[in-house]
N, C-alpha and C positions, 0 to 999 in steps of 0.2 A: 222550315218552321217546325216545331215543337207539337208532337200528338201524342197525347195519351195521358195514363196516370202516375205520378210521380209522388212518392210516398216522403216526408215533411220528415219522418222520429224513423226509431228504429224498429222500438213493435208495432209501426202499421195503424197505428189510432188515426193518424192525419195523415191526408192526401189533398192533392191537387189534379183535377181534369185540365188538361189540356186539348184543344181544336184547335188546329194552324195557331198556336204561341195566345191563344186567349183562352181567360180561365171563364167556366160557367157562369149563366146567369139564372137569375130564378126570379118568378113573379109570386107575389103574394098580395093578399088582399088585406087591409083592414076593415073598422070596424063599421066605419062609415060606407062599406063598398067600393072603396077605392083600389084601383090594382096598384104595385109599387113596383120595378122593376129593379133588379141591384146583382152587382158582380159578386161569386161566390169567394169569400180569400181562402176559406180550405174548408175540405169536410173533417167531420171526428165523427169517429165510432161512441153509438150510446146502447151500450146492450148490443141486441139485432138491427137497430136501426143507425141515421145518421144523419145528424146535425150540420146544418150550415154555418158557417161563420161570417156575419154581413156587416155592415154599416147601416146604422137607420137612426137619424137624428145626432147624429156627433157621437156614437153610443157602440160598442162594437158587440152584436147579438147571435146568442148558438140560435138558431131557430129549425123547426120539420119543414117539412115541405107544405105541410097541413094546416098551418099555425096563423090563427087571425092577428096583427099586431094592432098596437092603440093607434088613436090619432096625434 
C-alpha cells in the first residue's frame, strides 16, 4: 500500500497524504457544536498555511483546520 505525500500540480500547491493507500481525515465542529468527520481529497497551499479540500452538504469546501462551518 501506498505511504506518504504525493504532490497533485507541478509547483507543489496540492498534495495528497497517504497512510497504508488512505487519504486523511479531519474533524471539525460547527456552529451548533456538532463534530463532523470527513475524508481530506487534497491540501493547497494558502500563504504559510493550508487548506483542506472536503465535501460538506453536496458542496466542495477549501476549509483550516480551525474553521467553525454552518449548520
Amino acid at each position: 500500500m501506498r505511504t506518504g505525500t504525493y504532490y497533485l500540480n507541478n509547483n507543489g500547491s496540492r498534495w495528497v497524504h497517504l497512510v497504508e493507500g488512505k487519504k486523511d481525515k479531519i474533524t471539525l465542529l460547527t456552529k451548533s457544536g456538532k463534530e463532523i468527520t470527513r475524508v481530506v481529497d487534497f491540501w493547497e497551499s494558502f500563504g504559510n498555511f493550508a487548506t483542506a479540500r472536503i465535501s460538506y452538504k453536496g458542496k466542495r469546501l477549501n476549509v483550516f483546520m480551525n474553521e467553525v462551518l454552518e449548520d
